[in-house]
C-alpha positions, 0 to 999 in steps of 0.5 A: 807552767812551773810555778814563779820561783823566789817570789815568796818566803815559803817558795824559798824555804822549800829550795833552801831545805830541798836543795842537794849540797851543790847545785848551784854555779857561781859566775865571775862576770866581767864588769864596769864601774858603771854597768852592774853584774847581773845577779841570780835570784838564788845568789839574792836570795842568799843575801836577804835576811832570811825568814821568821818560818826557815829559821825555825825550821833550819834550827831544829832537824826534827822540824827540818824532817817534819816539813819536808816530810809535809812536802813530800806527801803534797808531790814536792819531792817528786821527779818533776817537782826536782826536776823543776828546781833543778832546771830552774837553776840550769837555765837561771845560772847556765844559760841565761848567764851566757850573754853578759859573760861575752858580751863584748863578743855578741854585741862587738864581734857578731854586730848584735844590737843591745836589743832584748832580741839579741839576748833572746837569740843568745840564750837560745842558742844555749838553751838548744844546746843544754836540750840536747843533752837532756835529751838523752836522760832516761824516761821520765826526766828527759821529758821533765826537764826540757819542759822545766827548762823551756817553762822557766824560760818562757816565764822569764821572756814574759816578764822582760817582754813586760819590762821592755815595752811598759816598766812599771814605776815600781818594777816586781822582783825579776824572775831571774835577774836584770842584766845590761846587755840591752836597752830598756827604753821605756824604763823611768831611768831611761826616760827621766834621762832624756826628757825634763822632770815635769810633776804635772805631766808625768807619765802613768806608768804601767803593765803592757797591753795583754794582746802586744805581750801574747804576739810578742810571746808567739813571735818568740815561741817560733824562734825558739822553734826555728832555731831548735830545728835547724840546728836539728837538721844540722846535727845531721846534715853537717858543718855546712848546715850548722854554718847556714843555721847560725847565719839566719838564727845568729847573724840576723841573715845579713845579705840575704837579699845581696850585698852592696858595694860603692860602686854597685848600680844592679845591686838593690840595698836591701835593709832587712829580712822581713819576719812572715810569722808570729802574728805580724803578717795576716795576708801575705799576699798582701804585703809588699816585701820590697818596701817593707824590707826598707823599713827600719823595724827598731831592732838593730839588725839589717844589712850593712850599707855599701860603706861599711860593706868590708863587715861581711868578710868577717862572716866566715870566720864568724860562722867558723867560731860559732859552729866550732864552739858548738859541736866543742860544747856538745862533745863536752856535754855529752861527757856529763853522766846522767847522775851528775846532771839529776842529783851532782853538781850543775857546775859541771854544765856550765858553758865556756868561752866561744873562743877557747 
């Protein structure tokens, strides 16, 4: 794992020096009075004051050349160590941007819940997406960076996971940022809200269990996995597969099971697809999927009831979109020269809208 950028004034000098003249993508987010933009470190990190020790070194080139010389020679200008600062931006401004900069189209169009589930499937896809084109880097920064990218999100799933099932009262900086597009329902605003201020029966705040974070963490790594080989598949199998991939990796799978309508008698109202994997089942042969897909799992997604059952017309065209502005992105991706993506400017990576 790369080590957590931002969170020390020495980690930032070394950024602030060894950066290339443009390397970053500013965002136009848009945004109510009422739900703040999300912020990158980076852009943070501007903001704040800077340092006693980069002054010193930003004022003076001879000590501007000494320090980055000292960091050199301890491997920091190394093709994995640049490749690490620049997949760190990557994924924190191009991909984990992606869901607040549609979010009215995941959450309003596509039906996904503001759940931390939905943001992951979201920046997953994009993730995906920017791995393929990093694929086709020369030896060694392919490998560089899809580990960079993948390490840095990892690192960022783990403090959201943290964040979501226990907040501490005096939360840590980010690794990337907050963002509104789900829900933290344990957080002290969330809670302070719903329930009386009481002094003596306040409750101690704190870090999540280790063993809940590491099943999470499993839950997720499979995900991750799952949606990058069948999207895989579907580079190959065609527009068909890629529509079959995003219905089970995007659209929760609704109607898996059956669709059912008003005046349905055989039809079984099936509520969810039931997750075999990620630690959650032991023995699946012991499990009784016909009751445990009626179980609400507190994650938003399962099938529509027979009211509101019309919801599934819109699924083709869904899938039409989604397939669309994926092949579109890779097209454009693939436009991207390999010396653009390792030293120039990273803007030029930056996603567009899902409907042109």
């Amino acid at each position: 794992m790369f080590a957590r950028a931002g969170r020390s004034s020495c980690t930032r000098l070394l950024r602030t020096v060894h950066a290339p003249p443009v390397n970053t993508v500013s965002v136009r987010y848009t945004q109510t009075k009422t739900t703040p933009a999300p912020v990158p470190s980076q852009t943070r990190a501007a903001q704040q004051p800077k340092s006693w020790l980069t002054q010193q070194v930003e004022s003076s080139p001879a000590a501007k050349k000494l320090f980055i010389g000292i960091t050199n020679a301890f491997g920091y200008g190394s093709p994995k160590q640049i490749a690490g600062r620049r997949a760190f931006a990557m994924y924190e401004e191009i991909c984990a941007v992606r869901p607040d900069a549609e979010r009215d189209f995941w959450q309003q169009e596509c039906l996904l819940p503001p759940t931390f589930q939905s943001w992951f499937t979201v920046t997953n896809l994009h993730i995906w997406l920017l791995t393929v084109r990093l694929r086709a880097l020369p030896e060694p920064h392919g490998k560089a960076y899809i580990q960079a990218l993948v390490d840095h999100y990892f690192i960022d799933i783990e403090d959201r996971i943290r964040a979501v099932l226990q907040p501490s009262s005096k939360p840590l900086e980010p690794y990337t940022f907050d963002t509104p597009f789900y829900v933290k329902p344990n957080s002290p605003d969330a809670t302070s809200s719903t329930t009386p201020t009481d002094p003596t029966k306040s409750k101690k705040l704190g870090r999540a269990p280790d063993r809940i974070v590491t099943q999470q963490m499993k839950i997720f790594r499979e995900q991750w996995a799952g949606l990058g080989l069948s999207f895989d598949l579907s580079l190959v199998q065609g527009d068909m597969e890629m529509a079959g991939a995003v219905w089970r990796n995007i659209l929760g799978a609704r109607g898996a099971g059956g669709i059912s309508f008003h005046n349905s008698t055989s039809t079984k109202q099936f509520r969810r697809t039931v997750n075999l994997v990620g630690g959650e089942v032991v023995n699946v042969a012991k499990l009784d999927v016909a009751k445990e897909e009626m179980k609400d799992d507190g994650s938003g997604v399962h099938d529509f009831p027979p009211e509101e059952s019309d919801k599934y017309l819109a699924y083709p065209e869904l899938m039409l979109t989604i397939v669309s502005y994926v092949r579109r992105e890779l097209v454009r991706l693939e436009a991207v020269s390999d010396e653009e993506i390792i030293s120039g400017d990273i803007r030029k990576l930056a996603f567009g809208k899902v409907r042109p």
